[in-house]
PDBQT receptor file of N, H, CA, C and O in Angstrom, charges set to zero:
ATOM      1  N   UNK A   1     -14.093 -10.206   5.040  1.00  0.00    +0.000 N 
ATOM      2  CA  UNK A   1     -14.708 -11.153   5.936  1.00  0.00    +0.000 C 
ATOM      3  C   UNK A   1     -16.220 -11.010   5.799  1.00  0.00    +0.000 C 
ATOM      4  O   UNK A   1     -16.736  -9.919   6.044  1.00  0.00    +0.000 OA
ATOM      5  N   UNK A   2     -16.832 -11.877   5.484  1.00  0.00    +0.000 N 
ATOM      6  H   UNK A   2     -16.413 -12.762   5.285  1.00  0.00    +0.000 HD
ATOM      7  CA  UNK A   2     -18.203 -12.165   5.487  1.00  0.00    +0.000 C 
ATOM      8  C   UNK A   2     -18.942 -11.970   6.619  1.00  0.00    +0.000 C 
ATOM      9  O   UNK A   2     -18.374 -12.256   7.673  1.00  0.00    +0.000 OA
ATOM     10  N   UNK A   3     -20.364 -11.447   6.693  1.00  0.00    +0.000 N 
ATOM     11  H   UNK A   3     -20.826 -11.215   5.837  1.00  0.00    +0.000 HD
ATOM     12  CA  UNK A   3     -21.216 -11.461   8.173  1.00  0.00    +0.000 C 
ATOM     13  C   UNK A   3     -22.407 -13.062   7.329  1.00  0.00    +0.000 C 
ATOM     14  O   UNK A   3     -22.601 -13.670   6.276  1.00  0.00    +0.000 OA
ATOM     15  N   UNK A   4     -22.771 -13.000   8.525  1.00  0.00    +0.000 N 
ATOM     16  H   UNK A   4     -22.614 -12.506   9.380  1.00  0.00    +0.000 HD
ATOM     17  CA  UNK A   4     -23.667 -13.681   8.453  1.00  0.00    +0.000 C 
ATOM     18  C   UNK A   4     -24.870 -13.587   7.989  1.00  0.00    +0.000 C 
ATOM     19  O   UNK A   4     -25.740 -14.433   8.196  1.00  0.00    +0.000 OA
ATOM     20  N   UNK A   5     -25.080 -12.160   7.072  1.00  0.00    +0.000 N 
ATOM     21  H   UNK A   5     -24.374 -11.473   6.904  1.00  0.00    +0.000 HD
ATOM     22  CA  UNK A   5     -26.315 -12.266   5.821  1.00  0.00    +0.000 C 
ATOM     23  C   UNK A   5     -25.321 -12.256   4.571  1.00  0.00    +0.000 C 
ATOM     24  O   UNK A   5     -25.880 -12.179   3.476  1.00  0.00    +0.000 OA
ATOM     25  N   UNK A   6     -23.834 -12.328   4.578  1.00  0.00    +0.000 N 
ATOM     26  H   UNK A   6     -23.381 -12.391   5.467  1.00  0.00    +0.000 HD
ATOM     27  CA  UNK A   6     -23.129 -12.950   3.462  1.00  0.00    +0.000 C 
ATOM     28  C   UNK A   6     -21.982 -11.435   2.662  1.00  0.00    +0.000 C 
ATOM     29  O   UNK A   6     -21.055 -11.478   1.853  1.00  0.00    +0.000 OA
ATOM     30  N   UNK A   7     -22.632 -10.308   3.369  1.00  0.00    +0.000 N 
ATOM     31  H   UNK A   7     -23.385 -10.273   4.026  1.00  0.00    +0.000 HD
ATOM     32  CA  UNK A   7     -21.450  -9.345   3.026  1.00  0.00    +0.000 C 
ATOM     33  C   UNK A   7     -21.051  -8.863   3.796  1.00  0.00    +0.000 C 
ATOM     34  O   UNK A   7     -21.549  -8.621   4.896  1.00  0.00    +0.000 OA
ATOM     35  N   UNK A   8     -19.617  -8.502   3.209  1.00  0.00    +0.000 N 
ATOM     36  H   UNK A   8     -19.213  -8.698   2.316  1.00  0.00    +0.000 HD
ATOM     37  CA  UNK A   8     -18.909  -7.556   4.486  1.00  0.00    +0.000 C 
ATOM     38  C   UNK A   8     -19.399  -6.195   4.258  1.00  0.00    +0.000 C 
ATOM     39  O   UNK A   8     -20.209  -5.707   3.469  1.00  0.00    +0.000 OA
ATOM     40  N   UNK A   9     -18.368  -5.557   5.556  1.00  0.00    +0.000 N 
ATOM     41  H   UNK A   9     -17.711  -5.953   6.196  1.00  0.00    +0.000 HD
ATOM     42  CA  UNK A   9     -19.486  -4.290   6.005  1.00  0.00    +0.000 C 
ATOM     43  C   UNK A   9     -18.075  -3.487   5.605  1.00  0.00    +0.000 C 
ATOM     44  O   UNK A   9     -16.994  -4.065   5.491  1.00  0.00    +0.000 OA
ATOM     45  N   UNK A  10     -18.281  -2.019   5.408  1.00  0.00    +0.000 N 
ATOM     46  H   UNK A  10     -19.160  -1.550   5.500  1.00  0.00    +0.000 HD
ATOM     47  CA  UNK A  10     -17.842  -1.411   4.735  1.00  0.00    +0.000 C 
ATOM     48  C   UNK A  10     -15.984  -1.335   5.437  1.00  0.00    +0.000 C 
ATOM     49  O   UNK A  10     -14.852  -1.507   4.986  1.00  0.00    +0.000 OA
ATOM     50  N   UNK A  11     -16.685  -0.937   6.897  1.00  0.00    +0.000 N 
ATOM     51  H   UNK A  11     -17.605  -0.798   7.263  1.00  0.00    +0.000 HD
ATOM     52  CA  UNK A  11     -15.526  -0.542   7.593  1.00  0.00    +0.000 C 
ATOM     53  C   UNK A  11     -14.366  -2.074   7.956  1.00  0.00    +0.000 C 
ATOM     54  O   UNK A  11     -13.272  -2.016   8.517  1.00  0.00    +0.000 OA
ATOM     55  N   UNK A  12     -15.131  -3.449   7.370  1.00  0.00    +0.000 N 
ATOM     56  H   UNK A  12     -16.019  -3.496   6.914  1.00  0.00    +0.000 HD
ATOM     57  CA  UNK A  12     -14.130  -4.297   7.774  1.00  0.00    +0.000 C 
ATOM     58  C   UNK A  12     -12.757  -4.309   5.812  1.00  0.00    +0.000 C 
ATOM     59  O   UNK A  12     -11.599  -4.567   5.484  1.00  0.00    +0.000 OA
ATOM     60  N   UNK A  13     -14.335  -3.739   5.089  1.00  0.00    +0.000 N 
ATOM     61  H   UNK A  13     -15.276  -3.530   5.355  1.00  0.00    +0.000 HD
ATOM     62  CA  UNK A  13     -13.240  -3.871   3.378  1.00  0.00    +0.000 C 
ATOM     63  C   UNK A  13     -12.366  -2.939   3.938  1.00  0.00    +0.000 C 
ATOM     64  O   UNK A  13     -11.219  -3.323   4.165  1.00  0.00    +0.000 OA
ATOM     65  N   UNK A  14     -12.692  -1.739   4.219  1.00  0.00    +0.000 N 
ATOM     66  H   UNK A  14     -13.624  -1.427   4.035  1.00  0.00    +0.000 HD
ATOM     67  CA  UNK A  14     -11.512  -0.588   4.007  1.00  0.00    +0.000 C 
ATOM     68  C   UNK A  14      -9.807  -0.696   4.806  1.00  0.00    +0.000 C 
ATOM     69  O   UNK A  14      -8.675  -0.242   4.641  1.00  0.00    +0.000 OA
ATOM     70  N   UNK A  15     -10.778  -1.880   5.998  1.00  0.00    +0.000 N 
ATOM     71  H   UNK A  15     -11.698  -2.248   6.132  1.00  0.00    +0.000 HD
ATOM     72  CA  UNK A  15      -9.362  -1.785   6.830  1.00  0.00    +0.000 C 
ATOM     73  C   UNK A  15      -8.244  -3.083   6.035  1.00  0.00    +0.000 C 
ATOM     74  O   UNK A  15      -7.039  -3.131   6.278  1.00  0.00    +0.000 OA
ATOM     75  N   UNK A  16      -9.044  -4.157   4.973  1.00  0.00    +0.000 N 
ATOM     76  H   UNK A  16     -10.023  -4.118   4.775  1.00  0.00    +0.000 HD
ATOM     77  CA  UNK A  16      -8.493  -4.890   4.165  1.00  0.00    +0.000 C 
ATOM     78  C   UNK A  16      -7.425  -4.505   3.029  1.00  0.00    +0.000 C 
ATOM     79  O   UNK A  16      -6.281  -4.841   2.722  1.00  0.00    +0.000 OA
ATOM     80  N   UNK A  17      -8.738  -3.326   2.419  1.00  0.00    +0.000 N 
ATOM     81  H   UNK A  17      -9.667  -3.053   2.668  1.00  0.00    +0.000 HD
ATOM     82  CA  UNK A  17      -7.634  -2.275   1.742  1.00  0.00    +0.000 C 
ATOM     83  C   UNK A  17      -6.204  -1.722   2.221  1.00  0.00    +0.000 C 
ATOM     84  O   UNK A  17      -5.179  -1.893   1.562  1.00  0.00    +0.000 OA
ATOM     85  N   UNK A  18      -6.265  -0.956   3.593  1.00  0.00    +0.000 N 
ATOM     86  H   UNK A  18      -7.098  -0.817   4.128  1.00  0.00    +0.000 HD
ATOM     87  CA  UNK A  18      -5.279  -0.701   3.989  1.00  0.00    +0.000 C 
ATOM     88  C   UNK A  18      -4.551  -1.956   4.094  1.00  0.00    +0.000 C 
ATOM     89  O   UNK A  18      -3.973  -2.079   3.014  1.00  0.00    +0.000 OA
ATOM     90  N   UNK A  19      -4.349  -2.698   4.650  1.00  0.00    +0.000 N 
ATOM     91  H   UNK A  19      -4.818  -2.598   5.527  1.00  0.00    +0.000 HD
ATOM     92  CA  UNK A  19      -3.560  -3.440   4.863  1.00  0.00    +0.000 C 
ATOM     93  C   UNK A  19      -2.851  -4.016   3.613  1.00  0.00    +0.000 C 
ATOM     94  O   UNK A  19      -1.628  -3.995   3.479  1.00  0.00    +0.000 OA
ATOM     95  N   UNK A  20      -3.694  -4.520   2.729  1.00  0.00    +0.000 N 
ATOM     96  H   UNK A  20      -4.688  -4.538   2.838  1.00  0.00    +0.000 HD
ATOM     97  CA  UNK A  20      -3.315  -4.665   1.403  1.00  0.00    +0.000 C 
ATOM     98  C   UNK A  20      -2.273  -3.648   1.099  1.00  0.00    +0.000 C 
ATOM     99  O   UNK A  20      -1.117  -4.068   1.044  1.00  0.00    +0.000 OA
ATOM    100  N   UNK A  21      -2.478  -2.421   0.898  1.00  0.00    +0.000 N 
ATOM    101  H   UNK A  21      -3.417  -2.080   0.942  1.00  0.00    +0.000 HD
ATOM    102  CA  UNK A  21      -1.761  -1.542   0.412  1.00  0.00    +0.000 C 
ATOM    103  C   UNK A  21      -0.043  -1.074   1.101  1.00  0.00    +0.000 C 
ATOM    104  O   UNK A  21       0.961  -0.623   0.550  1.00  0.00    +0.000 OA
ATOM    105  N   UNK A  22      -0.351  -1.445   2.513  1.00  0.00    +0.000 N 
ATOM    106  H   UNK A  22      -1.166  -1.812   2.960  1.00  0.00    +0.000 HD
ATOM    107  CA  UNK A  22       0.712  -1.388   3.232  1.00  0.00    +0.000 C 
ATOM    108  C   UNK A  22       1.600  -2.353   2.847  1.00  0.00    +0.000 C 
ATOM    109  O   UNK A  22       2.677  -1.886   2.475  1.00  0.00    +0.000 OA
ATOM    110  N   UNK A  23       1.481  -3.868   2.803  1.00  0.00    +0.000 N 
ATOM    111  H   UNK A  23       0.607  -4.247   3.105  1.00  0.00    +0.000 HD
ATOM    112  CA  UNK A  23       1.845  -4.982   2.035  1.00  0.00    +0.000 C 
ATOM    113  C   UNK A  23       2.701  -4.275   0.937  1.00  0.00    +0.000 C 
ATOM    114  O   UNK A  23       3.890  -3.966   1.007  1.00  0.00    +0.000 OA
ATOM    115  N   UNK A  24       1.789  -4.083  -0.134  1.00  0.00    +0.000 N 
ATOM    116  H   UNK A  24       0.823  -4.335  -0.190  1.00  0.00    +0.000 HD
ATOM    117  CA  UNK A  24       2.309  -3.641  -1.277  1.00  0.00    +0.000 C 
ATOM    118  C   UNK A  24       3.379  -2.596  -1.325  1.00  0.00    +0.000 C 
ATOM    119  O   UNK A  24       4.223  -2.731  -2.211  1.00  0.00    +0.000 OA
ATOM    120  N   UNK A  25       3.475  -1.608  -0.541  1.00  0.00    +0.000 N 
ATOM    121  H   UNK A  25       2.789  -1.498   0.178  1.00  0.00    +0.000 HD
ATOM    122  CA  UNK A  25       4.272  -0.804  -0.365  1.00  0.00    +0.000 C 
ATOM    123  C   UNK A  25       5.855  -1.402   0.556  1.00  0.00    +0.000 C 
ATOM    124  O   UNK A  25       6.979  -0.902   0.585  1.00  0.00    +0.000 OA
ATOM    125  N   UNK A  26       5.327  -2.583   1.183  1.00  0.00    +0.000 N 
ATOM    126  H   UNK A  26       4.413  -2.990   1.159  1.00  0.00    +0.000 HD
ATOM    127  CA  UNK A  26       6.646  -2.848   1.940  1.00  0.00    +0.000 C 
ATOM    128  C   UNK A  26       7.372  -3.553   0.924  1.00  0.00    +0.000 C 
ATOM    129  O   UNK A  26       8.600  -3.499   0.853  1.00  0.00    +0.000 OA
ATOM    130  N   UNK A  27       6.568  -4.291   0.041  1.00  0.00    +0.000 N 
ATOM    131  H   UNK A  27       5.571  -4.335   0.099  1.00  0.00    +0.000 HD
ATOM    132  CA  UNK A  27       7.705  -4.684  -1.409  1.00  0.00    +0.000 C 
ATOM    133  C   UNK A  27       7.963  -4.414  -2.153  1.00  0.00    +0.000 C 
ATOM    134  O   UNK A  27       8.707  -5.033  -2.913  1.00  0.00    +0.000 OA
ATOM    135  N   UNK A  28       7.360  -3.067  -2.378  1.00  0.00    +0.000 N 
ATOM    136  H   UNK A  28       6.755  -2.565  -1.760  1.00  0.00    +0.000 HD
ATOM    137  CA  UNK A  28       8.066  -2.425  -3.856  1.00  0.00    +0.000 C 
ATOM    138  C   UNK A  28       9.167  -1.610  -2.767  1.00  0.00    +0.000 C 
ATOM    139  O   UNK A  28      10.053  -1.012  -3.376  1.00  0.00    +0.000 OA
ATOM    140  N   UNK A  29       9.235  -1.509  -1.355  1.00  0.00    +0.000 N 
ATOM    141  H   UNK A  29       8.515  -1.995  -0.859  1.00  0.00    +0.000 HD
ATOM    142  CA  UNK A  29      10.532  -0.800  -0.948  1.00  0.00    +0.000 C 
ATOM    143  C   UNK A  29      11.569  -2.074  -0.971  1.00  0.00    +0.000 C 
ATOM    144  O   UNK A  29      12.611  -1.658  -1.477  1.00  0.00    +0.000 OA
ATOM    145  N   UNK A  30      11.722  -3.724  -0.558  1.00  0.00    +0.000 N 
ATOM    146  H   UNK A  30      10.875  -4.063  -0.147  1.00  0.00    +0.000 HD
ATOM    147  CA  UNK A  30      12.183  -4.383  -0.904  1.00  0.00    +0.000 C 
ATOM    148  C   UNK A  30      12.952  -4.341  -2.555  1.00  0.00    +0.000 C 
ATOM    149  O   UNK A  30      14.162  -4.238  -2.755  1.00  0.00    +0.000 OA
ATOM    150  N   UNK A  31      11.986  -4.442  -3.502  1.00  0.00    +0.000 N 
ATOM    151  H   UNK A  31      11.002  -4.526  -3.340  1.00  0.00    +0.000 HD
ATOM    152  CA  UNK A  31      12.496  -4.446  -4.712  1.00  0.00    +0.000 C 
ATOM    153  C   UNK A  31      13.588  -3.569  -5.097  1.00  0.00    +0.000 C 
ATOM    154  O   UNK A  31      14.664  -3.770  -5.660  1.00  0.00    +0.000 OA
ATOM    155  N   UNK A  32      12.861  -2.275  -4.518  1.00  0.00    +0.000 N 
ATOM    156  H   UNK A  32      11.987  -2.111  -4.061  1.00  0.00    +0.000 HD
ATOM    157  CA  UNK A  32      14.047  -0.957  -4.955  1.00  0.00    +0.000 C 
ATOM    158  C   UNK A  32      14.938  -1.423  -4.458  1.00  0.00    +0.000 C 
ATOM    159  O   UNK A  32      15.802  -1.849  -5.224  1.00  0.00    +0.000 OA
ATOM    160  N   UNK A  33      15.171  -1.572  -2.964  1.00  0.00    +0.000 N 
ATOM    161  H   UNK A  33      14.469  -1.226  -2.342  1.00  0.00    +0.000 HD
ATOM    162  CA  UNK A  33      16.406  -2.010  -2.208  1.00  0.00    +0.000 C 
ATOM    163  C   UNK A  33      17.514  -2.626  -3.174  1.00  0.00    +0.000 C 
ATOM    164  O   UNK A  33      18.597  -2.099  -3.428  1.00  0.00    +0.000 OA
ATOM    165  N   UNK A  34      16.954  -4.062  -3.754  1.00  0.00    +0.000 N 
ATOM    166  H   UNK A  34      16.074  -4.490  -3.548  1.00  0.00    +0.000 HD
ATOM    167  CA  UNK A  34      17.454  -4.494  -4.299  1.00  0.00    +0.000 C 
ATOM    168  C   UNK A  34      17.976  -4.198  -5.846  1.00  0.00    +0.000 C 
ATOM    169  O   UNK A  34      19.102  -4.462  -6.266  1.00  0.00    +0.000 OA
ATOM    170  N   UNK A  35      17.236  -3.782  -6.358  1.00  0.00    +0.000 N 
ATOM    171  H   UNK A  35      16.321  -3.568  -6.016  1.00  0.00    +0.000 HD
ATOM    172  CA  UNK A  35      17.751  -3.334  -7.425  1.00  0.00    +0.000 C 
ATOM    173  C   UNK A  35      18.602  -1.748  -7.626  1.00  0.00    +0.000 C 
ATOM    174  O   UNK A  35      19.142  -1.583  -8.719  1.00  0.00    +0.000 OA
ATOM    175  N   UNK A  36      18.680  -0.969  -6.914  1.00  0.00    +0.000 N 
ATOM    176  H   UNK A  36      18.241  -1.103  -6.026  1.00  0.00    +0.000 HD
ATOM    177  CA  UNK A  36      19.267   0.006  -6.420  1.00  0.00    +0.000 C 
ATOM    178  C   UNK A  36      18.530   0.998  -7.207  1.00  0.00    +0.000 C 
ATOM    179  O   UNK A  36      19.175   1.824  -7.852  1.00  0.00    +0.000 OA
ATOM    180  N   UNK A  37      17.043   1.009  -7.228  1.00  0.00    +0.000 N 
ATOM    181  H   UNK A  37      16.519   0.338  -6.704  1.00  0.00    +0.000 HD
ATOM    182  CA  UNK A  37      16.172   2.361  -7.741  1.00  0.00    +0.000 C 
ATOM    183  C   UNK A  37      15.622   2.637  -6.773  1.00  0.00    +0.000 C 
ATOM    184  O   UNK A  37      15.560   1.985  -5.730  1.00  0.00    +0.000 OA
ATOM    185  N   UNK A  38      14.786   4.466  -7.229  1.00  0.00    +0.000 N 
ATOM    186  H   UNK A  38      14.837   4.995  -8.076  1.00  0.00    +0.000 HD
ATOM    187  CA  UNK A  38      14.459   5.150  -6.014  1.00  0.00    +0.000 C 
ATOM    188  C   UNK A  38      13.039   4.637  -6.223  1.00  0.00    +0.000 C 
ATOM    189  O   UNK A  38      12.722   4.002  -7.228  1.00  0.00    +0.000 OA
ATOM    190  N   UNK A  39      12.228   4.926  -5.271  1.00  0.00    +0.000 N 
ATOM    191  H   UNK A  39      12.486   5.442  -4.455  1.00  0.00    +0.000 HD
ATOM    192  CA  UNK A  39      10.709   5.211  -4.848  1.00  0.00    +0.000 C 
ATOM    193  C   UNK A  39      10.041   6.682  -5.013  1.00  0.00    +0.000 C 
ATOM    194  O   UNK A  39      10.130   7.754  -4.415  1.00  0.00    +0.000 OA
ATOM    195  N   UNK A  40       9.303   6.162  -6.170  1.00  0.00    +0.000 N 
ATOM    196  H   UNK A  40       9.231   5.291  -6.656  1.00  0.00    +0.000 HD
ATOM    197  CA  UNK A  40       8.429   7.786  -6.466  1.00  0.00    +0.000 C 
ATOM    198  C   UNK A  40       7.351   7.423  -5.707  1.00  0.00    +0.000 C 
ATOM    199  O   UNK A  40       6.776   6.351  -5.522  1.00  0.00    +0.000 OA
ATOM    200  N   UNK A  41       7.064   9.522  -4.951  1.00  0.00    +0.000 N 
ATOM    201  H   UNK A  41       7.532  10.393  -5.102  1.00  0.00    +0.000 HD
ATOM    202  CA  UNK A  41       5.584   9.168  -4.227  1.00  0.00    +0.000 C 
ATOM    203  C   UNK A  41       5.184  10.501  -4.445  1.00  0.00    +0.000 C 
ATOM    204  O   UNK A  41       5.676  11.140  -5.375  1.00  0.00    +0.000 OA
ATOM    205  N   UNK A  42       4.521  10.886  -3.848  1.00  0.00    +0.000 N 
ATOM    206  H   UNK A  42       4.120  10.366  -3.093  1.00  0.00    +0.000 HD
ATOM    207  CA  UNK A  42       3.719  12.376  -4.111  1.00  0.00    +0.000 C 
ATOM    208  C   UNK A  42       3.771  13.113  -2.994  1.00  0.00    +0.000 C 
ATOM    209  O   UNK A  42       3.037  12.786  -2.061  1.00  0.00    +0.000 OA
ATOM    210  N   UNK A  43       4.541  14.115  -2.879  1.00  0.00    +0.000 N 
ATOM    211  H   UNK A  43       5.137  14.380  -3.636  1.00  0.00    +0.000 HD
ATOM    212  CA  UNK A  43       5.209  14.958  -1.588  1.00  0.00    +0.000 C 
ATOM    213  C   UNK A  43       4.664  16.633  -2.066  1.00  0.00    +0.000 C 
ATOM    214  O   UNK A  43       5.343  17.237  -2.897  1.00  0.00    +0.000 OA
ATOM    215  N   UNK A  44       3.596  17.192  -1.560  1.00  0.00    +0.000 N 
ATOM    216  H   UNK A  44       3.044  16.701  -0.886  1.00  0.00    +0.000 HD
ATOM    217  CA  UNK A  44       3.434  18.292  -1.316  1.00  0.00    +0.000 C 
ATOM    218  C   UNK A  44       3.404  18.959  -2.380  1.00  0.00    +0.000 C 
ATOM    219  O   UNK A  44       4.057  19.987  -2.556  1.00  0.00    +0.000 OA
ATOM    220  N   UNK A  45       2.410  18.284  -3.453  1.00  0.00    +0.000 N 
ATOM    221  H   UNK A  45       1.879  17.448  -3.310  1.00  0.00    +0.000 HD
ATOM    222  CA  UNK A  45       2.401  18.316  -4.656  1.00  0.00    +0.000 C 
ATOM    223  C   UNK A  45       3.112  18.387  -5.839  1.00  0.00    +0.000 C 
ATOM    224  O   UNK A  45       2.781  18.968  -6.873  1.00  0.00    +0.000 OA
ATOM    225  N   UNK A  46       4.484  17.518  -5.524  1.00  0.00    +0.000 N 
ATOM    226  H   UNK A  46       4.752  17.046  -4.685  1.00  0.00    +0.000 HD
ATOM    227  CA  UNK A  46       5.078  16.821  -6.434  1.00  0.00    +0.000 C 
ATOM    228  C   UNK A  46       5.386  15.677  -6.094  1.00  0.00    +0.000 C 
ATOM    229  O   UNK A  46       5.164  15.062  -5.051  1.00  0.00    +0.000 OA
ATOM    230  N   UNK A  47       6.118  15.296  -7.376  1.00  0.00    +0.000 N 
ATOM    231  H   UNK A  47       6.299  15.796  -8.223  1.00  0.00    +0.000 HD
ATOM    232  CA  UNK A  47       6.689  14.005  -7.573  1.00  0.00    +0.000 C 
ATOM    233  C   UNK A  47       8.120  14.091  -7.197  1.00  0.00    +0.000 C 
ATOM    234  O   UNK A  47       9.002  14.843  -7.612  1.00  0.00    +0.000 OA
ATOM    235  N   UNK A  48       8.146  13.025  -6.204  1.00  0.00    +0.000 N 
ATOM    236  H   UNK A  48       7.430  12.414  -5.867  1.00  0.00    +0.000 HD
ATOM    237  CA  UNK A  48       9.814  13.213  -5.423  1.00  0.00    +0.000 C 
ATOM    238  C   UNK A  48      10.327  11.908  -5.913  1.00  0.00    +0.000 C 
ATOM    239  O   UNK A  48       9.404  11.163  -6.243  1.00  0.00    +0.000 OA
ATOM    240  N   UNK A  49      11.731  11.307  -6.090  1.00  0.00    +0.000 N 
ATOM    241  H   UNK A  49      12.480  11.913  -5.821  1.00  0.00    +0.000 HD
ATOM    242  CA  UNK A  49      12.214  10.357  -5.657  1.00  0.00    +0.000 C 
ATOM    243  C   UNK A  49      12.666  10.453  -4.488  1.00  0.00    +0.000 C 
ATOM    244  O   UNK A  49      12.918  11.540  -3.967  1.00  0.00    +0.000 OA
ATOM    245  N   UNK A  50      12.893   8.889  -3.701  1.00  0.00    +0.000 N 
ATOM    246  H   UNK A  50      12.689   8.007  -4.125  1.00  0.00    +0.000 HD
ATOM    247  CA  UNK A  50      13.214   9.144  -2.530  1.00  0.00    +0.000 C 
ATOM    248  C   UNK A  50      14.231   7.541  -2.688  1.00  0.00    +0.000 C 
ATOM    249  O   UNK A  50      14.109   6.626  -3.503  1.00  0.00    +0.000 OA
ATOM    250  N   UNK A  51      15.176   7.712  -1.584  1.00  0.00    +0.000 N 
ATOM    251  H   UNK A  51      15.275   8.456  -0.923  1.00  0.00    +0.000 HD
ATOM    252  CA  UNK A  51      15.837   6.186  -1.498  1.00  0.00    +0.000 C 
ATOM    253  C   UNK A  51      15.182   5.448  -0.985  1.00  0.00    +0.000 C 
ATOM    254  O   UNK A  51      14.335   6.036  -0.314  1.00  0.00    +0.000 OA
ATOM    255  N   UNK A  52      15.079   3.991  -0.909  1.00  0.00    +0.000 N 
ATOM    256  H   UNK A  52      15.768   3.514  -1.455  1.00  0.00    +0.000 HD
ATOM    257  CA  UNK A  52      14.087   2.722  -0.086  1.00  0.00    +0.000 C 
ATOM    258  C   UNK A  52      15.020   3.185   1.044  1.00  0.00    +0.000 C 
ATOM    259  O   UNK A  52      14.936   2.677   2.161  1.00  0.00    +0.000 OA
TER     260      UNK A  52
C-alpha cells in the first residue's frame, strides 16, 4: 500500500509478506491433500515430512 509521498513503509510490506506466505502455505497443504504427498518443513533442525 502506497503513502502519500508514493512508498510503502516497511512495516505495512512485511505484514504483506506474511500474509502472502500464509496464502501460499494454505495451498501447497491443499495440493498435498490432494494428491496424497507429505509436506516438507524444517523441524528442529531437520527436514521432516509431515501429512497435510
Amino acid at each position: 500500500m502506497k503513502t502519500a509521498g508514493g512508498r510503502a513503509s516497511a512495516g505495512d510490506f512485511s505484514k504483506q509478506v506474511g500474509a502472502a506466505l500464509r496464502r501460499a502455505a494454505k495451498v501447497a497443504r491443499k495440493t498435498a491433500r490432494m494428491y496424497g504427498t507429505p509436506i516438507y518443513v524444517w523441524e528442529n533442525g531437520k527436514v521432516v515430512a509431515k501429512k497435510p
